[in-house]
C-alpha positions in Angstrom: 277.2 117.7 97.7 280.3 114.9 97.3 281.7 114.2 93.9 280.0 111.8 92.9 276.6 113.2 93.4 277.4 116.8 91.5 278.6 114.1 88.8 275.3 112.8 88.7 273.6 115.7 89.3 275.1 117.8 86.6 274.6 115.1 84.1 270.7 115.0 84.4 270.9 118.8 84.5 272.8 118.6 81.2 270.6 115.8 79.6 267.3 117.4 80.6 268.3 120.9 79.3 268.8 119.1 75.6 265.7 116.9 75.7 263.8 120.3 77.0 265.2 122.4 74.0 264.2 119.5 71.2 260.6 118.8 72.7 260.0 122.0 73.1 260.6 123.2 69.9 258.7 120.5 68.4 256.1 121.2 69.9 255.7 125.0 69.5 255.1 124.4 66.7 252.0 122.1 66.8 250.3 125.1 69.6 251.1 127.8 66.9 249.0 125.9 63.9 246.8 124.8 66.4 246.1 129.0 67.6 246.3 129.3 63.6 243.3 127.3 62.7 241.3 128.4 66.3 241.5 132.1 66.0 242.5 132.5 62.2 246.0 133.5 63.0 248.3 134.9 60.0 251.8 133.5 59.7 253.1 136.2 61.0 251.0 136.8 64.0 251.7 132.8 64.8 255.2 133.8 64.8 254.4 136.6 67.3 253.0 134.4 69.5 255.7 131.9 69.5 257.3 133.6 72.7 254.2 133.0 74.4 253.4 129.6 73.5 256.8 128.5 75.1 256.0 129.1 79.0 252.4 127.7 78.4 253.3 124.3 77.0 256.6 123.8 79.7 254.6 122.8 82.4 253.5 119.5 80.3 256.1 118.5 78.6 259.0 119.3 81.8 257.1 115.8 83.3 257.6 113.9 80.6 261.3 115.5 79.3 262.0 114.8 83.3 261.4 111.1 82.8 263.1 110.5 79.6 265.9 111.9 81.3 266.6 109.8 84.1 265.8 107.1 81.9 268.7 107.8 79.9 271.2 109.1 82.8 270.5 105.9 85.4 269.6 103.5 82.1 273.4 104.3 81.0 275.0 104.3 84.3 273.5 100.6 85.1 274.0 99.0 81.6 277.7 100.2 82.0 277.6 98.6 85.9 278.8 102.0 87.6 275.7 101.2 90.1 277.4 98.0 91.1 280.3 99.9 91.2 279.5 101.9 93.9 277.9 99.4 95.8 280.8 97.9 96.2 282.6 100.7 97.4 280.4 100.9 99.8 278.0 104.0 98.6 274.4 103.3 99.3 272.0 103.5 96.0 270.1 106.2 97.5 273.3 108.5 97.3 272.9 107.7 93.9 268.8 108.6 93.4 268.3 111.6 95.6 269.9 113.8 93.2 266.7 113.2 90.5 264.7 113.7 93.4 266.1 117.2 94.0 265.8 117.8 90.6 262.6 116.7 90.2 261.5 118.6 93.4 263.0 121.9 91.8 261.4 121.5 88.7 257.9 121.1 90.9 258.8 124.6 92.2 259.5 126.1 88.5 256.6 124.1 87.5 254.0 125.8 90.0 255.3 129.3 89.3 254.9 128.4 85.6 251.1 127.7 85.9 250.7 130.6 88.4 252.5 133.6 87.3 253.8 132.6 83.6 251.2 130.9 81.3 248.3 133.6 83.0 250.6 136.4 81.1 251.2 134.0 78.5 247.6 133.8 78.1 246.7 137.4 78.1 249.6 138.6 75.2 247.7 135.7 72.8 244.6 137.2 73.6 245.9 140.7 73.1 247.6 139.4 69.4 244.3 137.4 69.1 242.3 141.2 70.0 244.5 142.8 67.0 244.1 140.2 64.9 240.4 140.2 65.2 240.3 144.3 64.6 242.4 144.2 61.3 240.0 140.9 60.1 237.0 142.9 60.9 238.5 146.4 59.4 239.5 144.8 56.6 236.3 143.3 55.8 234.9 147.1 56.5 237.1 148.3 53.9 236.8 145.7 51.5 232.7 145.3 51.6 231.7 148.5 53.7 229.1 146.2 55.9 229.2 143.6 58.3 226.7 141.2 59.5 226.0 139.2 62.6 223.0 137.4 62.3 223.3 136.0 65.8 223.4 139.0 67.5 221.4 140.7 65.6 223.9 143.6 64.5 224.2 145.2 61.2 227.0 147.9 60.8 227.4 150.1 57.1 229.9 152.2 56.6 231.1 154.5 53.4 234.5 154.1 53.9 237.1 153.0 56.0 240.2 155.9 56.7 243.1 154.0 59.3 241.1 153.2 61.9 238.6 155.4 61.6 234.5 154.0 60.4 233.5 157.3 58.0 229.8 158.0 58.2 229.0 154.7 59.9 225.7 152.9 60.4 224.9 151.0 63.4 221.4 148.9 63.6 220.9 146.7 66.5 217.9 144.2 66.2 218.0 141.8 68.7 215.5 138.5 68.6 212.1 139.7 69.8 213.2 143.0 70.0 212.9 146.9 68.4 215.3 147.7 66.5 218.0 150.8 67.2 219.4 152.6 64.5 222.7 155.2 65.2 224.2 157.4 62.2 227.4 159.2 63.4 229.9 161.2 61.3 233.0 159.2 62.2 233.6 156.5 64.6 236.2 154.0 66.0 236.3 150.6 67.5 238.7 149.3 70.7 238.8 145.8 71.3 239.1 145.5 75.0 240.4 141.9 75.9 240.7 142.8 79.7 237.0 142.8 79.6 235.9 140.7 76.5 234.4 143.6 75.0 234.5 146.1 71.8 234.1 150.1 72.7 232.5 152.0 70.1 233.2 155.6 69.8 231.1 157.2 67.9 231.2 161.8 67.3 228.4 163.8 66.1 225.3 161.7 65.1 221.4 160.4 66.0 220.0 157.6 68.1 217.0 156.7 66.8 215.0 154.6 69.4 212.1 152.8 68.9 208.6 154.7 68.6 210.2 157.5 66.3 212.3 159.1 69.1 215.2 160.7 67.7 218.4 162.1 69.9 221.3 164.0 69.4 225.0 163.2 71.0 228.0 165.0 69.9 230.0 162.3 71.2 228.5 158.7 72.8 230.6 155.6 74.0 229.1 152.0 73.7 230.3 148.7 75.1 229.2 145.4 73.4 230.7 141.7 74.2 232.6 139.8 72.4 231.5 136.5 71.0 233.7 135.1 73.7 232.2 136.5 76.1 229.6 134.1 75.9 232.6 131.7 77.5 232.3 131.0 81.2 235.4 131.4 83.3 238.5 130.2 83.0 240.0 129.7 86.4 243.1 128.2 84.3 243.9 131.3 83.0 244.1 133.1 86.1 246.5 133.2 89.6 246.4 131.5 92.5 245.4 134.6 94.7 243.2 135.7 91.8 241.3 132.6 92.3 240.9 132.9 96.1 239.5 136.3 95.1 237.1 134.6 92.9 236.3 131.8 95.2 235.3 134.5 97.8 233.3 136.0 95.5 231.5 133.6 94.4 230.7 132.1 97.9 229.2 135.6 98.8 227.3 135.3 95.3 226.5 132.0 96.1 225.1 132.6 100.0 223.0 135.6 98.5 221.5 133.7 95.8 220.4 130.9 98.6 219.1 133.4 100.9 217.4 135.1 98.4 216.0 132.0 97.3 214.8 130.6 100.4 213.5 134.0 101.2 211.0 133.9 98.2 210.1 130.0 98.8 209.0 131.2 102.5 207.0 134.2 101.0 205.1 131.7 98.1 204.4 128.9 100.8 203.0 131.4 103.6 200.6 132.9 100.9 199.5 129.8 99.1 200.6 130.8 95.5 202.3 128.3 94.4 202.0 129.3 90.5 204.8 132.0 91.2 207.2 128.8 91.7 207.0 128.4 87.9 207.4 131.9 87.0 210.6 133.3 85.2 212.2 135.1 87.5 211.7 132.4 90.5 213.7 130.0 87.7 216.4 132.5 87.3 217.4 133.3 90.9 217.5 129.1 90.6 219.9 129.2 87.8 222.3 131.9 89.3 222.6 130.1 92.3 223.7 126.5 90.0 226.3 129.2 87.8 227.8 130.6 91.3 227.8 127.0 93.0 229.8 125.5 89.6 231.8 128.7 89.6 233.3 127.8 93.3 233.9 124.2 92.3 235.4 124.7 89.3 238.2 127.4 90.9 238.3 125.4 94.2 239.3 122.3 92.0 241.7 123.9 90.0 243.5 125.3 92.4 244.1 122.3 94.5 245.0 120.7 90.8 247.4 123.4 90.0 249.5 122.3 93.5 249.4 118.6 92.0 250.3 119.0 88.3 253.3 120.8 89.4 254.6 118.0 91.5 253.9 115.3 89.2 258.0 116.3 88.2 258.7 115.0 91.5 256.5 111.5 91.3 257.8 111.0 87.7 261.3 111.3 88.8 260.5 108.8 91.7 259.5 105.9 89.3 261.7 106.2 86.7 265.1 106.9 88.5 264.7 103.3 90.6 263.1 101.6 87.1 265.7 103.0 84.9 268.5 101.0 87.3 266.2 97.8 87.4 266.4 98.0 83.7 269.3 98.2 83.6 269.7 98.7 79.9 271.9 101.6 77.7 268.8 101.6 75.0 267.0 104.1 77.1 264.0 104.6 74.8 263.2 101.0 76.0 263.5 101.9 79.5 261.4 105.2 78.9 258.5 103.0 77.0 258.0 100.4 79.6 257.9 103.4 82.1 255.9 105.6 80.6 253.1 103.8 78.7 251.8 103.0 81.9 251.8 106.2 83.2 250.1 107.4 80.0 247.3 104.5 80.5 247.4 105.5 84.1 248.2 108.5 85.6 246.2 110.8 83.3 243.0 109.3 82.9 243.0 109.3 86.9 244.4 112.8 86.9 241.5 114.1 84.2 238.8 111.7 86.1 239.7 113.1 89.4 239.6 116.6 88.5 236.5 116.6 86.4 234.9 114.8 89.2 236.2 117.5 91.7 235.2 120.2 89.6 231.4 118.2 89.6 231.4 118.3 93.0 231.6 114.5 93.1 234.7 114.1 95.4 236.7 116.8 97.9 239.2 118.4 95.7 241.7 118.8 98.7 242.5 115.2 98.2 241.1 114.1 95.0 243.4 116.0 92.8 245.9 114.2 94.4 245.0 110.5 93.5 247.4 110.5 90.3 250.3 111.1 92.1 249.8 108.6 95.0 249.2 106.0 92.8 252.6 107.5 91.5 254.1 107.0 94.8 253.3 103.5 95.5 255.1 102.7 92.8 257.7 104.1 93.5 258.2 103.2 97.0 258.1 99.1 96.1 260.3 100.4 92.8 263.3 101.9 95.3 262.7 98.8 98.3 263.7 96.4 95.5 266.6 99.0 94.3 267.9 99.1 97.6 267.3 95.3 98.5 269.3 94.1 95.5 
């Protein structure tokens, strides 16, 4: 790397590590009240998760902190006519450009490893603060009231007293819709909010299980798992890693071919014996519906991770329309530059980003090139953006 292009190369390094550090902070804080008022967050535990925030909100605003930056290196270098400069002495403009496009194909790199490795962790320390936070709500409410209610799940819990941790001669009645109702009395008990698996363990020592028709039973010590409200969320494929996902695509293929098989199996065995009233029983509909859940589970993680390749280089398309804009500009006020470039990209390149991925994710259009529409729109921008560069 000549002179010239370290001098070049340094100064978007040093401009984009400034921009990075202000936009970032600002808006750290925006995700912190925003996991405040979604999972009832104190201040202090939106401080904890500060740390976490940061990695998961890089990978958006490195695109845009990218742009703003060549706007202002190449903005500043054309106003003050160094381009023209070294045209004259005979250096080629490209000389000039290719160091943004380094950068911005470095930052595609950090970018990916961001939204592979980083925000998943990210992700799974704000669930763990969220896991706590939901323990000491719900303890708290225990100590405060001695009872807790869920009328959706149908689960009433009674307790004499609260000690630590620790539920003192607990009550535990589970009446679900349409159902008997269980009752279990234990002497002490304590509850482990297991995020890994959305779901609370209840540990419960020396008490009775009373089941329906008057049976009563003994444990000296019994273990129960129930979900979390969550858990009624499907999954998240962005909150997982790339070989995680091909994991889970595999899966839910073989889900997916079993469910059909088993399907098609049953349809043969109704249509060779004339009963066609077992086509609208229950249990024919639900094989039906858990071949749809495994079918949109396999589009959703084959579309996101052919969408996780593309965000990341969006740094590199970004970099390849404003670098050649910013010198057609040619002005030292590079918030103008950075406007003209990037309200069209905001009334551009993410709708088609969003519509293409929601449409892969449908099934609509082949993710493997789809996801990628956004940034070749980018691209043939670009291209007639650095012909005229290099023309004049």
């Amino acid at each position: 790397m000549r002179l010239l292009e370290r001098s070049v190369f340094f100064q978007l390094v040093r401009v984009f590590t400034v921009m990075l550090i202000v936009t970032t902070c600002l808006l750290v804080f925006v995700g912190a009240y925003g996991q405040m008022r979604e999972k009832g967050f104190s201040a202090a535990q939106a401080i904890a998760i500060i740390p976490f925030i940061v990695p998961s909100i890089l990978p958006f605003t490195i695109p845009a902190t990218l742009l703003l930056t060549v706007c202002v290196v190449y903005g500043r270098m054309a106003g003050d006519q160094e381009i023209i400069a070294a045209k004259a002495a005979g250096i080629n403009t490209m000389t000039l450009l290719w160091p943004s496009f380094f950068l911005g194909a470095v930052l595609s790199v950090v970018s990916l490893l961001l939204l592979d490795q980083i925000i998943p962790w990210s992700v799974a320390n704000i669930e763990r603060i969220a896991a706590m936070a939901l323990e000491e709500i719900f303890l708290d409410k225990l100590r405060t009231q001695n009872q807790h209610h869920d009328k959706d799940r149908g689960i009433t819990i009674t307790v004499m007293a609260v000690k630590d941790r620790t539920l003192i001669s607990p009550i535990f009645r589970f009446a679900p819709k349409g159902g008997n109702a269980i009752t279990i009395q234990a002497r002490e008990a304590s509850l482990e909010f297991d995020m890994k698996h959305q779901q609370v363990v209840l540990k419960m020592s020396r008490g009775y299980i009373d089941l329906p028709g008057g049976n009563r039973n003994y444990f000296e010590r019994e273990e129960r798992a129930f979900p979390l409200p969550s858990r009624g969320q499907r999954l998240r494929p962005q909150s997982i890693r790339l070989r995680e996902i091909e994991g889970e695509m595999v899966s839910a293929t073989g889900k997916l071919a079993e469910f059909r098989d088993r399907r098609l199996m049953e349809t043969a065995f109704v249509l060779s014996n004339g009963d066609f009233s077992r086509l609208a029983e229950p249990s024919f509909k639900t094989n039906q519906l858990e071949e749809l859940v495994a079918d949109e589970d396999y589009r959703k993680l084959r579309a996101e991770f052919h969408n996780r390749f593309a965000t990341a280089c969006s740094c590199f398309f970004f970099v390849m329309v404003g670098s050649p804009f910013a010198i057609l500009m040619a002005r030292k006020e590079f918030l103008t530059s950075f406007l003209f470039c990037f309200l069209p990209i905001l009334a551009t390149f993410y709708p088609v980003s969003m519509m293409t991925f929601n449409l892969s994710k449908s099934g609509q259009l082949e993710p493997m090139w789809a996801v990628w529409g956004a940034n070749a729109l980018l691209f043939l921008v670009a291209t007639g953006l650095v012909r005229k560069v290099l023309q004049n």
